[in-house]
C-alpha positions as CSV (number, residue, x, y, z in Angstrom):
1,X,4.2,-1.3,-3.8
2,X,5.3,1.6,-1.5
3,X,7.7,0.8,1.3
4,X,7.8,2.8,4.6
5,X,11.3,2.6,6.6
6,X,11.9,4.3,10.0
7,X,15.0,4.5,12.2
8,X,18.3,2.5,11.8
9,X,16.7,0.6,9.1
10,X,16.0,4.0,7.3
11,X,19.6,4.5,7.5
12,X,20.8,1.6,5.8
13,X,18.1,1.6,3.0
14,X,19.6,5.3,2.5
15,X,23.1,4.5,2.3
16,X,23.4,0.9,0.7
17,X,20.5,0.4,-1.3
18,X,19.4,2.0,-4.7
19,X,17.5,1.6,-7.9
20,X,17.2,-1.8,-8.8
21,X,18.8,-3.0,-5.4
22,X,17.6,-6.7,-5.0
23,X,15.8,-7.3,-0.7
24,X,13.9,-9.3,1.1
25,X,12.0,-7.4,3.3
26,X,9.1,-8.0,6.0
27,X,6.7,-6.0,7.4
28,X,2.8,-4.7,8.3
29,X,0.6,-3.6,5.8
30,X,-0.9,0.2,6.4
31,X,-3.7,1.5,4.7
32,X,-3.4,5.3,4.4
33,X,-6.3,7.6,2.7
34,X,-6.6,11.3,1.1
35,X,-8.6,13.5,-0.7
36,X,-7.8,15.0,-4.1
37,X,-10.2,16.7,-6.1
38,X,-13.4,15.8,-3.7
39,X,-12.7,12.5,-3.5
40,X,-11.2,9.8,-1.3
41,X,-8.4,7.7,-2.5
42,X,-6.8,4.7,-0.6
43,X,-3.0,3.1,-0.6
44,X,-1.0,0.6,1.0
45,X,1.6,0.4,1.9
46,X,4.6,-2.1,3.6
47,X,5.7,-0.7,6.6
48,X,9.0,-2.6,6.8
49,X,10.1,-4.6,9.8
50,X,13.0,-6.2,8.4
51,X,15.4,-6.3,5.3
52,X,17.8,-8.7,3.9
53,X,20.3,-7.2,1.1
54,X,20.4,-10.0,-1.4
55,X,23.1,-8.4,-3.7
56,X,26.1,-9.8,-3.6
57,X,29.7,-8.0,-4.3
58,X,32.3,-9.3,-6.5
59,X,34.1,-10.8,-3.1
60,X,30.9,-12.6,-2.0
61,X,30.5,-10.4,1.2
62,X,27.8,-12.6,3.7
63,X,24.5,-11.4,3.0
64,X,23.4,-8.2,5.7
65,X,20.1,-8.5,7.8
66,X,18.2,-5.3,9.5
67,X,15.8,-5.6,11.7
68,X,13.9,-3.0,14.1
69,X,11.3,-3.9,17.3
70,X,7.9,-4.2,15.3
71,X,5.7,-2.3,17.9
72,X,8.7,0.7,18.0
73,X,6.9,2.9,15.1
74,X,3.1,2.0,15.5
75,X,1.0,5.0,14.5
């Protein structure tokens, strides 16, 4: 599934997270179209609201939460 981050929560997904990174996340689904060759394709997509980093480091750091205002990035 394709994720969609925006602002401070773009940020941290940037800088913490990477291949194979274990979240929780919540968000809104968005349906997004385009054309290739003629025809119309569909995708969705999450539109995240909120993430929760669920790896843990060796010194069992507390567990990180993001969240951003769900109406701040409505298209």
């Amino acid at each position: 599934m394709n994720v969609e981050a925006w602002g401070r929560l773009s940020e941290v997904c940037q800088e913490y997270l990477h291949k194979g990174s274990l979240v929780y996340l919540e968000g809104r689904l968005k349906t997004d179209r385009y054309e290739h060759e003629g025809e119309t394709k569909f995708f969705t997509k999450i539109v995240m609201q909120m993430m929760q980093m669920l790896d843990r480091k060796a010194e069992e750091e507390p567990v990180a939460t993001i969240e951003e205002e769900p109406t701040e990035y409505e298209a």
